[in-house]
C-alpha positions as CSV (number, residue, x, y, z in Angstrom):
1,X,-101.2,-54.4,0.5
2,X,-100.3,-50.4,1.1
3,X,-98.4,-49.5,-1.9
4,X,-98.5,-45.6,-0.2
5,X,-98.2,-43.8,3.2
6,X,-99.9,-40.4,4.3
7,X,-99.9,-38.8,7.4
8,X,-102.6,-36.6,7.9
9,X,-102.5,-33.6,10.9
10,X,-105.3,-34.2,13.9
11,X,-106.7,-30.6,14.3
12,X,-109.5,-30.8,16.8
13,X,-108.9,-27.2,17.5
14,X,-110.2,-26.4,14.0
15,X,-107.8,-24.1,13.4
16,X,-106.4,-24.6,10.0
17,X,-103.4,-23.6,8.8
18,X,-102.5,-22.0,12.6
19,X,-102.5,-25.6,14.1
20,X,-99.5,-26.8,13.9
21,X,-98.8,-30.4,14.9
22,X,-95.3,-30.9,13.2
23,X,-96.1,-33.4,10.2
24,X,-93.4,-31.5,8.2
25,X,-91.0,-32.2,11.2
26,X,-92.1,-35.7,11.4
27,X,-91.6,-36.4,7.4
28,X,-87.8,-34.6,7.7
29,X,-87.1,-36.9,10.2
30,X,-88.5,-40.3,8.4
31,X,-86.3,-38.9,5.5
32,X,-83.3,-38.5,7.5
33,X,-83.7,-41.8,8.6
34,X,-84.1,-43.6,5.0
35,X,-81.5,-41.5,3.6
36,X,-79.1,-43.3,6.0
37,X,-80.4,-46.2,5.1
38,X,-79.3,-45.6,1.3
39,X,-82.7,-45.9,0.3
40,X,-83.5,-44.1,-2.8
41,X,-85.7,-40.9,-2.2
42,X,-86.6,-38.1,-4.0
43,X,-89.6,-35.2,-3.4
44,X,-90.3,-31.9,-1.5
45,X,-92.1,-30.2,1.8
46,X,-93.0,-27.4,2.7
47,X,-91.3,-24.8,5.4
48,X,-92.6,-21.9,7.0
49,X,-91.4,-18.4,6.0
50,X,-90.4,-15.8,9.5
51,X,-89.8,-12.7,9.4
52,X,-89.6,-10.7,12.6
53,X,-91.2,-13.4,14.4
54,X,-93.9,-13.3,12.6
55,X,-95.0,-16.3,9.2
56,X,-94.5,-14.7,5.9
57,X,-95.5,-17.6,3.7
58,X,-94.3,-20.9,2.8
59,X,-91.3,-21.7,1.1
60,X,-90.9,-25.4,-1.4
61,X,-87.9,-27.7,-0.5
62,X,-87.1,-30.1,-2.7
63,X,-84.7,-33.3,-1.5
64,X,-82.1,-32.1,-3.6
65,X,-82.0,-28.8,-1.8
66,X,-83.6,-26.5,-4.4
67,X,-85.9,-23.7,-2.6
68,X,-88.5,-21.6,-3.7
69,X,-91.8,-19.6,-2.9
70,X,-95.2,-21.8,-2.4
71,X,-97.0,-18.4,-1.0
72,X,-96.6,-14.8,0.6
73,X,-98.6,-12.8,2.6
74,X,-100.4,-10.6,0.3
75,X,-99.6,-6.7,0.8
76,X,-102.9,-5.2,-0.1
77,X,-106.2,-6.1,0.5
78,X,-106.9,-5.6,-3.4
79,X,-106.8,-9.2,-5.0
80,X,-106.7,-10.0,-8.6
81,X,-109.2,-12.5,-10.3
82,X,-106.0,-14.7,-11.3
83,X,-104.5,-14.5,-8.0
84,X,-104.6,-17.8,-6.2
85,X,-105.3,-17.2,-2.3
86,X,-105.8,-19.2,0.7
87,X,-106.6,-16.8,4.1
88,X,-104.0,-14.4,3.6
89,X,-101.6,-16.2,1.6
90,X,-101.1,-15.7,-2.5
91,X,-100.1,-19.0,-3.7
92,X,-96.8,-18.8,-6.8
93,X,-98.4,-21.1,-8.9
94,X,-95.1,-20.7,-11.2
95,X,-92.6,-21.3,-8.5
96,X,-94.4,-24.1,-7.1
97,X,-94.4,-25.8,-10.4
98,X,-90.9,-25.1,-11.3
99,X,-89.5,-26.4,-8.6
100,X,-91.9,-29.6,-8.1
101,X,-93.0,-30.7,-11.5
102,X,-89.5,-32.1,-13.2
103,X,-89.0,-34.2,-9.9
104,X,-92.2,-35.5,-9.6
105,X,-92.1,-36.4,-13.9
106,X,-88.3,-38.0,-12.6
107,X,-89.1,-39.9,-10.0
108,X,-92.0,-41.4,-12.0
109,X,-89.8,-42.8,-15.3
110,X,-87.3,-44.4,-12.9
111,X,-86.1,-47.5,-13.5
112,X,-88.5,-50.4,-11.8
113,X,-85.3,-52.2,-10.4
114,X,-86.2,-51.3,-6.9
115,X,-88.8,-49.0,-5.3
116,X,-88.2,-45.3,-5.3
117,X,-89.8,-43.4,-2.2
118,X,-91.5,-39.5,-3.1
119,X,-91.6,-37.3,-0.5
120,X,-95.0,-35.0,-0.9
121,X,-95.4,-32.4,2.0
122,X,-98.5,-31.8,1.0
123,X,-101.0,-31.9,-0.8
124,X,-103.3,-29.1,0.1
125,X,-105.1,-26.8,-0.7
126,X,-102.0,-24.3,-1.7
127,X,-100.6,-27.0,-3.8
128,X,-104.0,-28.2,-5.5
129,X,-104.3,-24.8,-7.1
130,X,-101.9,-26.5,-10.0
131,X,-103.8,-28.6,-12.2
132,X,-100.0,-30.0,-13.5
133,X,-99.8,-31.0,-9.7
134,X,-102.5,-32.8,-9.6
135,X,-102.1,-34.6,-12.7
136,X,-98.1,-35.2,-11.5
137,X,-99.7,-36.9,-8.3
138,X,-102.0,-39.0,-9.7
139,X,-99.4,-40.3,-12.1
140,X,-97.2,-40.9,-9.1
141,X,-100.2,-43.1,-7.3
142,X,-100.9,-45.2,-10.4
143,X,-96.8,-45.8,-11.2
144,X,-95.6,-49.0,-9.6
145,X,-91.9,-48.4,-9.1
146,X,-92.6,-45.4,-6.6
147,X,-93.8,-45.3,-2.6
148,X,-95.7,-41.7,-1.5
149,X,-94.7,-40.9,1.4
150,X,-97.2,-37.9,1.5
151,X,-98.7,-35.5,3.6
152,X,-102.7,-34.4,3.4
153,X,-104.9,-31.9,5.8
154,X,-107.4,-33.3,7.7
155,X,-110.9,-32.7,6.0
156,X,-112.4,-29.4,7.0
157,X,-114.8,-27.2,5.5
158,X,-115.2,-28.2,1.5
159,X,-113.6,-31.3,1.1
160,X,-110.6,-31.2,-1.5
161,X,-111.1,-33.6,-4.6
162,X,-107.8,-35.2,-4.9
163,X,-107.1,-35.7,-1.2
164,X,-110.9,-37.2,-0.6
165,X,-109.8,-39.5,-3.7
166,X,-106.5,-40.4,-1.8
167,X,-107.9,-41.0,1.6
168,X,-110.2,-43.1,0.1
169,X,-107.7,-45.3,-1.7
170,X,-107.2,-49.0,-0.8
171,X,-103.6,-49.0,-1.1
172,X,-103.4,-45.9,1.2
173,X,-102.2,-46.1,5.0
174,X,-103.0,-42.6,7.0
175,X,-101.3,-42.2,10.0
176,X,-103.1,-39.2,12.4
177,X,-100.9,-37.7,13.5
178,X,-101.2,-35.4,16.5
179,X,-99.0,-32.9,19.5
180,X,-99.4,-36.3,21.6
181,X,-98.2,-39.1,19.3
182,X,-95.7,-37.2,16.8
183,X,-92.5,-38.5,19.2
184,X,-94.0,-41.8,19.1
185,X,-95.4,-42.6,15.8
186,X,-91.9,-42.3,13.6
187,X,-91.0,-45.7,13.8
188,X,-94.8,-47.1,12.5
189,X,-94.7,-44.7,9.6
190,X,-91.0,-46.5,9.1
191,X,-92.1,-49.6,9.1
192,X,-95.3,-48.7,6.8
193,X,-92.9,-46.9,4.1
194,X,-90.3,-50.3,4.4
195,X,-93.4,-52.6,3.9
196,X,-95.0,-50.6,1.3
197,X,-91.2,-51.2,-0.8
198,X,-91.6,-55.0,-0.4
């Protein structure tokens, strides 16, 4: 029996971070539609940053409507040995946290009376620069009063530790999501979430 959902982003261009097939669209909108439901639902994603027409960074969201940094394009080429980078990006480890640690430490001493659902958009490489994340999440996957409803990248290059470890889960359903299917595919990943709370 699934106990967690992921959706995970088909890339076949190999383009990383560029690629975008809307999996943050797609979880707002699975959201939306459990909200309305009066299902209990707690978490975060992820939203670009523009400025000029141009991505800045990525900002954190959490459910409750809290916003905050996740990264910023870096204005010099000097980087620090503490500095936490990904391409261009330098990831606020301290923003990140902030914002996503108390909710993910809430959602997992709820009460067990019915099924909570947490929203993670994603769990990636940006995000997996906090070991307090990582411990969060894997808290979170071993609680039985909550439902992921998660995000992951498709595995490219070296192959992330915690998102190998989820993938791999037996209580794990990954949807692929892709430019062709994301229309289609909302009211599976529904249905998965709703059967997952059972």
């Amino acid at each position: 029996m699934e106990q967690f959902t992921m959706v995970e982003e088909s890339d076949p261009s190999g383009g990383g971070m560029g690629y975008r097939v809307g999996k943050t669209t797609l979880i707002q909108k699975v959201t939306q539609a459990l909200k309305s439901s009066g299902i209990p639902i707690d978490g975060f994603y992820t939203e670009e940053v523009r400025e000029g027409g141009r991505r800045t960074g990525f900002d954190v969201v959490t459910l409750s409507g809290k916003r905050g940094p996740l990264s910023r394009v870096s204005s010099d080429s000097s980087t620090s040995r503490r500095e936490c980078r990904v391409g261009q990006y330098v990831v606020d480890i301290v923003s990140f946290e902030q914002l996503v640690l108390p909710m993910l430490r809430n959602v997992n001493h709820g009460s067990d009376a019915e099924k909570k659902i947490c929203v993670i958009d994603e769990i990636g490489k940006m995000e997996l620069f906090s070991q307090a994340f990582i411990q969060a999440v894997r808290q979170t996957l071993t609680g039985s009063g909550t439902v992921v409803l998660g995000t992951i990248p498709i595995p490219k290059g070296k192959p992330l530790d915690l998102v190998e470890e989820i993938r791999s889960r037996k209580d794990v359903k990954v949807f692929n999501v892709s430019k062709e299917n994301r229309n289609s595919i909302l009211q599976d990943i529904l249905a998965a979430v709703e059967s997952c709370r059972k």
